[in-house]
C-alpha positions in Angstrom: -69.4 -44.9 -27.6 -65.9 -45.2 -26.1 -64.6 -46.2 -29.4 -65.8 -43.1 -31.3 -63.9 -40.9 -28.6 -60.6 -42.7 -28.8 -60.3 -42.5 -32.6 -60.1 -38.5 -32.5 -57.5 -38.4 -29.7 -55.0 -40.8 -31.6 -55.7 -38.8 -34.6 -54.7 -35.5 -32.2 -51.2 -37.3 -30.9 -50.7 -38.1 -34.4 -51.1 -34.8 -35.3 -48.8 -33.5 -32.8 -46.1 -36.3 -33.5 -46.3 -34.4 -36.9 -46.1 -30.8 -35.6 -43.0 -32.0 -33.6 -41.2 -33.2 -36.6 -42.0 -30.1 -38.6 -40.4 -28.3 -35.9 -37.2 -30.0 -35.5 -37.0 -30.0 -39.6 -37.1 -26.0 -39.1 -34.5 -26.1 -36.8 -32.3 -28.3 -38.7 -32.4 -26.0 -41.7 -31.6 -23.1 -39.9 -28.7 -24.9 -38.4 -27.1 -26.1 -42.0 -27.6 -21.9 -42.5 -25.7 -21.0 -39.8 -22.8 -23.4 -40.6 -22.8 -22.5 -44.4 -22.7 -18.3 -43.1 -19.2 -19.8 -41.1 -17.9 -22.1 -43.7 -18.3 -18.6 -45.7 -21.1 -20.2 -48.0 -23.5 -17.8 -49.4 -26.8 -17.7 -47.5 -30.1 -18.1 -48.9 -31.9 -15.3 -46.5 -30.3 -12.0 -47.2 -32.3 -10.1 -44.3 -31.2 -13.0 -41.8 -27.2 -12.7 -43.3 -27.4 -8.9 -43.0 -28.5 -9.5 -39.1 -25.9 -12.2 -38.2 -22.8 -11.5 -40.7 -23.6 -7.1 -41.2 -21.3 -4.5 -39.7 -22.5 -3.1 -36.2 -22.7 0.8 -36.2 -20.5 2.7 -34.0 -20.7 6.1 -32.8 -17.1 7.4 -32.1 -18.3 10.7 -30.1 -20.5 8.2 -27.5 -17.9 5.2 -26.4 -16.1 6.9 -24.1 -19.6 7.6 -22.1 -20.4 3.6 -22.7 -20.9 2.0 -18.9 -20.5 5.4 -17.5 -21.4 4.0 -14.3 -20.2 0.3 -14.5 -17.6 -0.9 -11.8 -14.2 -1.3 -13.5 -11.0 -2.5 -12.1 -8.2 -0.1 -10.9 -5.6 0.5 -13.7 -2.9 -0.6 -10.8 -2.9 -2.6 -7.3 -4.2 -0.8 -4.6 -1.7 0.5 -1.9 -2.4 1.2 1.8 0.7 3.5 2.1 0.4 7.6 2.6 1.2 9.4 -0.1 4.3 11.7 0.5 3.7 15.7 0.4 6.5 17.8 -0.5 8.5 18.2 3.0 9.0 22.0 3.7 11.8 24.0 3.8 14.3 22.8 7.2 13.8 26.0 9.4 16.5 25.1 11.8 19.5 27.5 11.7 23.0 25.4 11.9 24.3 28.4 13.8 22.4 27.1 16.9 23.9 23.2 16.6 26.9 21.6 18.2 28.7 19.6 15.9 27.8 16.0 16.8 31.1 13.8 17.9 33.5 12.3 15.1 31.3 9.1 13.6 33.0 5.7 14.5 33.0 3.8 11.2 32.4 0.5 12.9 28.8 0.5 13.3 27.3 -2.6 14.1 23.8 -1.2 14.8 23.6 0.3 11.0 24.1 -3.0 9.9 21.4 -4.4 11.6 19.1 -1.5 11.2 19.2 -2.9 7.7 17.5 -6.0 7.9 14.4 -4.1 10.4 11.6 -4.3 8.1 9.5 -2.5 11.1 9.4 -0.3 13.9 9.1 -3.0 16.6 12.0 -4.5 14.9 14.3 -1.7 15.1 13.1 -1.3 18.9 13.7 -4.5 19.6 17.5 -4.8 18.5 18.1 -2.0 21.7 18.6 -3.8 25.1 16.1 -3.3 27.7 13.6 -3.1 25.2 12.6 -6.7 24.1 9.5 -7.2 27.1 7.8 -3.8 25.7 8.0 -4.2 22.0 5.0 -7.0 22.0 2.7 -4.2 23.6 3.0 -1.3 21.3 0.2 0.2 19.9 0.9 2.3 16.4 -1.1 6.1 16.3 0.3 9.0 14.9 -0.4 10.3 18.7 2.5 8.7 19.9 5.1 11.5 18.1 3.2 14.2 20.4 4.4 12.1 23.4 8.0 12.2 22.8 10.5 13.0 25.2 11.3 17.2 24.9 14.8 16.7 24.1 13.8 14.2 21.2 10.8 15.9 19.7 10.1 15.8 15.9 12.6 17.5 13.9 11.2 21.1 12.8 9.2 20.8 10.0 9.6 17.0 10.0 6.6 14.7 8.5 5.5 12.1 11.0 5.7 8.8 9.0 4.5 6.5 11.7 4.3 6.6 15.3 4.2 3.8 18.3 4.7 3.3 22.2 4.2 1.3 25.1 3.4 2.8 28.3 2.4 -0.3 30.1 4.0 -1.7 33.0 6.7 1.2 32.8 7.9 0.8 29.4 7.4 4.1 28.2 9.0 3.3 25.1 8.4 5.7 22.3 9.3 5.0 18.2 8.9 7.5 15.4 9.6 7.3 11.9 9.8 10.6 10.1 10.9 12.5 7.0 12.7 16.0 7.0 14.5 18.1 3.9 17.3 18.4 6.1 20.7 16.4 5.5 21.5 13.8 7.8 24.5 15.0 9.3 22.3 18.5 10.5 19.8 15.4 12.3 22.3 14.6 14.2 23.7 17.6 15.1 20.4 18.8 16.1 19.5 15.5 18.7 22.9 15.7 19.8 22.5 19.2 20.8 19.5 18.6 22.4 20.3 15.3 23.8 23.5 16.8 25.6 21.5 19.8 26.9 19.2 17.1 28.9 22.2 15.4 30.3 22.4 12.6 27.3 25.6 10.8 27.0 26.1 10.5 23.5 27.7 7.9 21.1 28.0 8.7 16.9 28.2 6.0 14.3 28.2 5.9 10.4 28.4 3.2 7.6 27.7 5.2 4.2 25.4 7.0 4.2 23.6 5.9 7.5 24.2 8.1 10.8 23.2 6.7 14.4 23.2 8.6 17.6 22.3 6.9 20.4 23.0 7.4 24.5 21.5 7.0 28.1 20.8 9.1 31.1 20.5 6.8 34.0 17.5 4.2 33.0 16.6 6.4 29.9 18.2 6.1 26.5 17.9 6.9 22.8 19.1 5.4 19.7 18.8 7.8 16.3 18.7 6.5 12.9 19.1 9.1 9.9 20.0 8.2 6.6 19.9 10.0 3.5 16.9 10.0 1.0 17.2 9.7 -2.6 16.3 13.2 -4.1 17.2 15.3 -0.5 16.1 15.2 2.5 16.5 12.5 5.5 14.5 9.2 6.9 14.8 9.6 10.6 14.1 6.9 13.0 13.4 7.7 16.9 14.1 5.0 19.0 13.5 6.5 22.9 12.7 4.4 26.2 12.3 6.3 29.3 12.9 10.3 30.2 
């Protein structure tokens, strides 16, 4: 009885032993195909060389609406810095500014101004100031808190804005940009420096102007330099008052 049933089931794994090979004989032949379509041999089944080796369609009118809603790169790196606006016309009338002092040409704080990359750097080249720079905070709110006699030139775009009020620093520094020429800054924070009671010092290496002065434990160091195009980069440096 046993007997009987085994002979069928051999005869079944033969049977599929066979299939097998048929299959991988299939697969072999298509493979020869596919290597005679890209050794540029002709093959023997036109509707599978139309599929494999034909011309794809393309619609010029619908490829620019292709992935319409796919997630693409940016066409250039993305930057974190505030795009300028045209600055507005400087409102101030020359008629009502002193004429700053005679610049000194030796000017030792222009040259370092140079190699400030930051705010807290340029604050930090003033003595007095060193303790207070590791506390500021940056907010545009800071240029509101200015001192009166050195508040944002007329007009003048706010840049970027830090201070320091604890433990009596009160150390304000604003970076802004005005249409006015440099040498009107000054003559405008001089004006209004020496109206407070501001001594004040003026120095110049090309194109870069600095004011800077005390009144008892206050003082103030401007920087105003010349953009290219018009206009002036104005850098308020102001620690007590």
């Amino acid at each position: 009885m046993s007997r009987r049933v085994l002979v069928p089931l051999g005869c079944l794994l033969l049977a599929g032993c066979g299939s097998g090979q048929d299959d991988d004989a299939q697969l072999n032949a298509l493979d020869k195909e596919l290597a005679a379509m890209n050794d540029g041999s002709p093959m023997r089944d036109p509707q599978l060389r139309e599929a494999l080796a034909g011309q794809i369609m393309v619609d010029p009118g619908l490829t620019q609406s292709a992935n319409a809603n796919a997630v693409r790169p940016p066409n250039q790196p993305v930057s974190d810095m505030l795009p300028s606006l045209p600055l507005p016309a400087d409102p101030v009338d020359a008629k009502t500014l002193k004429s700053a002092p005679l610049a000194a040409r030796d000017c030792p704080e222009c040259r370092a101004s140079a190699g400030a990359f930051t705010l807290a750097a340029k604050a930090g080249q003033q003595a007095g100031n060193a303790a207070c720079v590791g506390g500021l905070r940056y907010s545009a709110g800071w240029a509101g808190r200015l001192p009166a006699a050195f508040a944002v030139y007329p007009g003048g775009q706010v840049a970027e804005a830090a201070g320091n009020d604890a433990q009596g620093c009160a150390l304000r520094i604003v970076s802004i940009r005005t249409s006015a020429p440099a040498a009107k800054v000054i003559d405008y924070y001089y004006t209004r420096a020496s109206g407070a009671g501001y001594s004040a010092e003026h120095k110049m290496d090309g194109a870069q102007h600095v004011l800077g002065g005390t009144r008892g434990d206050a003082a103030y160091m401007i920087y105003a330099i010349a953009r290219t195009g018009g206009g002036t980069d104005v850098d308020l440096v102001v620690k007590g008052g």
